[in-house]
N, C-alpha and C positions, 0 to 999 in steps of 0.2 A: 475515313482514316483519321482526319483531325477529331471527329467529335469522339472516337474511341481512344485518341490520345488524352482529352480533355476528362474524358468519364473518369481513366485510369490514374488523373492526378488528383482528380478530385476525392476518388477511393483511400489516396495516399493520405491527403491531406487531413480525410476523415479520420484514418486513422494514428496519425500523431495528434491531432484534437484529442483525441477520447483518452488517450497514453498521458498527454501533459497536461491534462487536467487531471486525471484520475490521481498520480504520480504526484500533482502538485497540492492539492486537495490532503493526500495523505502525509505531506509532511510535513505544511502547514498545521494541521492538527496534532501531526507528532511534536511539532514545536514549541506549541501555547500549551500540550499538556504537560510537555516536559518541562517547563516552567512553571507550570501549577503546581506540579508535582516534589520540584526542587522544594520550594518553600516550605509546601509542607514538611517535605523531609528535613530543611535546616531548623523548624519550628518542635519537630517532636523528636521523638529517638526510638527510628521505624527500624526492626531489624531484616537484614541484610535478604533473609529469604522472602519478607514482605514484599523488598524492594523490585527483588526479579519479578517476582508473579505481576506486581503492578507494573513494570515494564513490560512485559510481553502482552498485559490486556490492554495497554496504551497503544503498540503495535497493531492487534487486531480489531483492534477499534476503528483506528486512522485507516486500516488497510479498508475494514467495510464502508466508511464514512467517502473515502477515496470512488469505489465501484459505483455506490449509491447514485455519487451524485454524475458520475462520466459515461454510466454504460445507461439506457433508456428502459423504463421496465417493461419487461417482456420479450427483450431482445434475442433474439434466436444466439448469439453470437456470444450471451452474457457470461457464462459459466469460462471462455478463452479467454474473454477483455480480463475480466477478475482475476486468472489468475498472471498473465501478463501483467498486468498492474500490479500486484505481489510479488512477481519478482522484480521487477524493476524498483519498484521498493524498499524492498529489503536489498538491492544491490545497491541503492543510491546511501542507504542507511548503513550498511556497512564500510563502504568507502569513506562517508564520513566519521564514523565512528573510528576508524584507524587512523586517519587523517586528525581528528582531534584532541585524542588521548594518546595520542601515542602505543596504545597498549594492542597486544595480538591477543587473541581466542584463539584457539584449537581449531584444527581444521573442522573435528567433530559438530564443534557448534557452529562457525562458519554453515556449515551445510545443516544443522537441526534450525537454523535460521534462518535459512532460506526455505527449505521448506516447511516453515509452520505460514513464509507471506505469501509461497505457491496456495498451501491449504486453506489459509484463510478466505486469500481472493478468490479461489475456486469457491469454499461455501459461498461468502457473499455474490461472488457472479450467480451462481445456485437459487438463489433467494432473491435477487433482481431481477433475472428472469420469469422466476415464477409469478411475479408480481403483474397488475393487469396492467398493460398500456393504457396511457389516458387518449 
């Protein structure tokens, strides 16, 4: 009984490792890019539809770069961790996004924005999995 209590938190714990790395991985990287990113834009004079399109591959960059390094290659379980990881995400990046700027989106995009970090993480879980275990 105890060592089936013990397996059962260890399952748990596995899986908040893999969530808070994965999660924090990804916005770590959405951070320093969004910073890199800034300069350049205070540096040139990048127009406005530039700027989305390179925000959103900043997004799914962090989200693959996220799965790559939290979910193990080859993982039967990869294609769920990824996109769990996408949305929690895109949920943490939203809250802060409103939390920072004060400014609302459309519910539309609320939801086209969450699921482009559902689909991404899905592909990259897709492509982690497929990959050979070492």
């Amino acid at each position: 009984m105890a060592q089936q209590a013990i397996r059962k938190m260890k399952r748990r714990q596995g899986a908040v490792n893999w969530l808070v790395k994965g999660t924090g991985v990804a916005v770590a990287v959405t951070v320093v890019l969004v910073i890199v990113f800034a300069v350049i834009i205070g540096l040139t004079d990048m127009e406005d539809g530039l700027i989305r399109i390179i925000n959103q591959g900043i997004k799914v960059l962090s989200v693959f770069l996220g799965v790559k390094l939290a979910v193990p290659a080859g993982s039967d379980n990869a294609i769920r961790r990824g996109v769990v990881i996408g949305l929690v995400y895109m949920g943490v990046g939203l809250l802060l996004y409103g939390l920072l700027s004060g400014q609302q989106m459309t519910v539309f995009s609320y939801v086209l924005d969450v699921l482009m970090g559902v689909a991404a993480g899905g592909l990259s879980g897709m492509l982690v999995g497929s990959m050979q275990g070492k």
